[in-house]
C-alpha angles and dihedrals in degrees: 000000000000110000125200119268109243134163136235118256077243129061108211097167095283092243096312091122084252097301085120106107091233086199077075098075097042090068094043094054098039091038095250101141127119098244104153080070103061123101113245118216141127114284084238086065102054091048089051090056109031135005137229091222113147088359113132122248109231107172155276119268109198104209128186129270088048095296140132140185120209119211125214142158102234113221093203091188094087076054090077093217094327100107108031108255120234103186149256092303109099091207089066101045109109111249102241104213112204114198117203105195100188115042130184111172133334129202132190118190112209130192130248128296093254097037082048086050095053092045089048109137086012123138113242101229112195109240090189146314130217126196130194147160106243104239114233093255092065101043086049086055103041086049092049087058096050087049094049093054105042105032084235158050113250127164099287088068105047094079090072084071101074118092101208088059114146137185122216132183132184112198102200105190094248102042125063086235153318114229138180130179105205139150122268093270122102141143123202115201125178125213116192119204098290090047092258116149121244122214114250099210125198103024096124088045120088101244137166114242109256112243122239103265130193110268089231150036140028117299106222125189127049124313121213091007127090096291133048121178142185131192091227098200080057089057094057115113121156126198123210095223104056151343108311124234106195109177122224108164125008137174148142096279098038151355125225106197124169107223124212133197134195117205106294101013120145135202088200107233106272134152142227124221107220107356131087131231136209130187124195119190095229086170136004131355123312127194103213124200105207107173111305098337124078130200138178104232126190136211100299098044133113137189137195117214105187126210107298099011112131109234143172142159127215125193095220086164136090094236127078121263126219115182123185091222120193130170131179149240085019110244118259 
């Protein structure tokens, strides 16, 4: 059963390996943060004009009085200039505080105890996060259900009355999803190392959200006509701390990312309900997980990992790998 997300009275870095600022959770707890500096806006609206891709996924503090506060390390590069970028060093990405300020239920889906205790000490990289206002359809219809099934309206259902009523969901690689029910009001505030605020631009501006781009490298052919094209050995870009997503193509029905691994890099073995992967050695040696069976694979190669299927893919060479990785349909 989904359980709500809470944190610990103490703040030991949350399996971010202590790149979590534990000052931080002094303020939350003892009401010290600047709030009156935070932007206010729907969470719609901050989707529309910046992502959460590659950002870490911290936590969700559940607070009194029906709030709750969720924690990320915000990775300000996807932002183009927006958000100030601090580099490829964790430790240096702002913390982005968003504040849900009416809050009707929250669920985290967790895996299971083996697959915890693998990812144990692992960062939660967001995958994506999606926002939107529940049409009256839907919230007659969830509410229907709940009437049907119980004889009567009680407080869970209350909540599908209000008319400002959003859904939210946070799909940290590792986890199935994050998801809050909440009211239209947030406010998103974000704290740099020393605790300063940094200015959130453009919320109050309608954007478009800014697509995932490669880190590196020129783009050639001709964007937002009917070809797009990317020279995919200039869109390689390795980090020493982990596994690297760099993004070449992205939509709503499908991503295209070139990963790249470094000796001894690992993409822990995880799963996705309802969409398909598949994984090309562009460079170097992989050892896939596929399921309960395991191979090494060369440039050349390609494997299929289904819905559902639990997958993973390990650098146990001396050399660089570089894999062409695509799933669909994209996960919501």
């Amino acid at each position: 059963m989904p359980q709500p997300d809470r944190f610990p009275q103490r703040f030991p870095g949350l399996g971010l390996g202590g790149r979590y600022p534990d000052r931080l959770g002094g303020d939350l707890l003892g009401g010290g943060l600047p709030w009156e500096e935070a932007v206010e806006a729907t969470m719609p609206r901050f989707l529309s004009r910046y992502t959460l891709h590659d950002s870490y996924w911290i936590g969700l503090h559940l607070q009194p009085k029906a709030e709750a506060v969720a924690l990320i390390r915000w990775d300000t590069y996807w932002t183009d200039g927006g958000v100030p970028y601090a580099g490829e060093a964790v430790a240096g990405w702002p913390v982005l505080l968003v504040r849900f300020e009416r809050v009707y239920q929250t669920f985290t889906t967790y895996p299971g105890p083996e697959e915890r205790e693998a990812l144990s000490g692992l960062p939660e990289t967001i995958f994506d996060a999606a926002s939107a206002t529940l049409p009256p359809a839907e919230r007659e219809a969830l509410l229907d259900t709940i009437l049907r099934a119980r004889q009567e309206a009680d407080a869970f259902s209350d909540f599908l009355l209000d008319d400002t009523l959003h859904r939210t969901t946070i799909s940290p690689v590792y986890r199935s999803l994050v998801e809050i029910w909440h009211g239209g009001t947030t406010r998103f505030l974000c704290l740099d190392r020393d605790s300063g605020t940094i200015p959130i631009p453009d919320l109050h501006q309608q954007a478009p959200r800014r697509t995932p781009r490669a880190r590196v490298g020129p783009v050639t052919g001709k964007q937002g006509g009917h070809l797009e094209s990317k020279r995919v050995a200039d869109a390689a870009s390795f980090s020493e701390e982990k596994m690297q997503k760099n993004a070449l193509f992205d939509s709503e029905r499908l991503f295209y990312d070139l990963y790249c691994l470094l000796p001894g890099q690992v993409q822990k073995v995880h799963a996705h309900e309802g969409s398909d992967k598949v994984y090309y050695v562009s460079r170097g040696t992989g050892r896939f997980t596929v399921g309960e069976e395991e191979r090494d694979l060369g440039e050349g190669h390609a494997v299929i990992a289904r819905a559902g299927e639990t997958h993973g893919v390990r650098n146990e060479t001396g050399e660089e790998l570089v894999l062409l990785v695509t799933m669909a349909p994209r996960p919501s």
